[in-house]
C-alpha positions as CSV (number, residue, x, y, z in Angstrom):
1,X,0.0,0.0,0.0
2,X,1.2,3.3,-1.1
3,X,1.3,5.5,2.4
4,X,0.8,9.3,2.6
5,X,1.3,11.5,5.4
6,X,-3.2,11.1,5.4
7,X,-2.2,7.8,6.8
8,X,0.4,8.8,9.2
9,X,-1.4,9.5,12.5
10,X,-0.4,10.9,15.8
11,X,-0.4,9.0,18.8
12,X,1.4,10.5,22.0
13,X,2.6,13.0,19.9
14,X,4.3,10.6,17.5
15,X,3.3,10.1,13.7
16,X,2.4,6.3,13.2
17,X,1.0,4.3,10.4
18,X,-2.1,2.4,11.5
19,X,-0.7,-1.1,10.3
20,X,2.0,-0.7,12.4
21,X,-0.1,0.2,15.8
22,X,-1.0,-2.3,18.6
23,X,-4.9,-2.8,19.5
24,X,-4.0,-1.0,22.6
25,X,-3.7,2.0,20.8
26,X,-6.1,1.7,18.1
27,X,-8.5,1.0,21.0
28,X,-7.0,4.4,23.1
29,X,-7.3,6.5,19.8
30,X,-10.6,5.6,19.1
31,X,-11.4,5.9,23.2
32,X,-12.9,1.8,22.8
33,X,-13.4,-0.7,25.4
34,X,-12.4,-4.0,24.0
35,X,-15.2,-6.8,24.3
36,X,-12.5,-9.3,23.6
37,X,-14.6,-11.4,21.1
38,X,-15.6,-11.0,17.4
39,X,-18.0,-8.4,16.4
40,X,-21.5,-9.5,14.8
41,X,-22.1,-7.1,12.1
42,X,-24.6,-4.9,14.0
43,X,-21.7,-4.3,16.9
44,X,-19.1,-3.6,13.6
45,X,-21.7,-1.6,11.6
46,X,-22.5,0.6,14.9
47,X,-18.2,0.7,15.9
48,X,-17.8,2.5,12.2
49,X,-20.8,4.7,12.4
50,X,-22.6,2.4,9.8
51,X,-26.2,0.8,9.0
52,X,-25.9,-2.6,9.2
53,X,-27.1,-2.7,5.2
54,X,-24.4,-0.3,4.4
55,X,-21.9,-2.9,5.5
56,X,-23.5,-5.8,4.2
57,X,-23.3,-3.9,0.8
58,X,-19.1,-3.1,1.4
59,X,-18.7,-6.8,2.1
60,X,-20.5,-7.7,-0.9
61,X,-18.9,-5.2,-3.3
62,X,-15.2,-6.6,-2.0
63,X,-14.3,-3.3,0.3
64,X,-11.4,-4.2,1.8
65,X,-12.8,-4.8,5.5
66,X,-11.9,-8.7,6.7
67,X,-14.4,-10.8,7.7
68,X,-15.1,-14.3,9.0
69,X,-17.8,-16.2,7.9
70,X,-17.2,-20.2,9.1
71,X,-18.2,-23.0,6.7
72,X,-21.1,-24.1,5.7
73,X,-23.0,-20.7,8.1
74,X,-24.7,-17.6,7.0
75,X,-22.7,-16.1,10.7
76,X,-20.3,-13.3,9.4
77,X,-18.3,-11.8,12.3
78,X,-15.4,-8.7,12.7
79,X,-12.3,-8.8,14.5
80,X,-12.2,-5.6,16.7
81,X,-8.5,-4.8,15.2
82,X,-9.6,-5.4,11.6
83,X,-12.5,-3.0,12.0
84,X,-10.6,-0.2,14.2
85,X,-7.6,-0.5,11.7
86,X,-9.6,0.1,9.0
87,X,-11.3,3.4,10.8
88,X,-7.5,4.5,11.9
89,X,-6.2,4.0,7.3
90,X,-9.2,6.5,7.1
91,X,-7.2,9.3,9.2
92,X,-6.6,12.7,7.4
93,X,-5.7,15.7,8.5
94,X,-8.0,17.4,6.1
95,X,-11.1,17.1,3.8
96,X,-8.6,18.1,0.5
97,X,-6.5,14.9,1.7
98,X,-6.8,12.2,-0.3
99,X,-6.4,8.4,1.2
100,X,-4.4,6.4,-1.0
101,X,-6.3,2.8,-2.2
């Protein structure tokens, strides 16, 4: 992945990329209390601010949000780091930014 400063964030006054960042601080920058178990997708959907059909319709389309869906079951579930990873890529210091895909 191509990184720009939009995906450089600052945590404790250093400049970190969200891939390299422990779920300790992806859960302090985003002020989350860990439930310590995959996320159905109403829990993911509300974490990112998200209707539930808005996320069914990323997963679908292929946006790049890992999932887990076990064999042979409809259940689809979240890991908490996947989904507040994703949320910390996001980060831009302004609106004329522009994340790289």
């Amino acid at each position: 992945m191509l990184l720009t400063t939009a995906h450089l964030i600052r945590v404790e006054g250093h400049a970190m990329n969200p891939d390299h960042m422990s779920f300790e601080q992806l859960c302090e920058l985003f002020n989350y209390a860990p439930k310590g178990r995959p996320l159905d997708p109403k829990e993911a959907a509300e974490l990112l601010g998200l209707s539930v059909d808005t996320l069914e319709g990323y997963r679908t389309r292929g946006v790049p949000l890992r999932h887990f869906a076990p064999p042979g079951s409809r259940i689809i579930r979240y890991a908490e780091r996947d989904v507040l990873g994703w949320l910390a890529v996001g980060a831009r210091y302004s609106t004329s930014e522009q994340v790289a895909a």
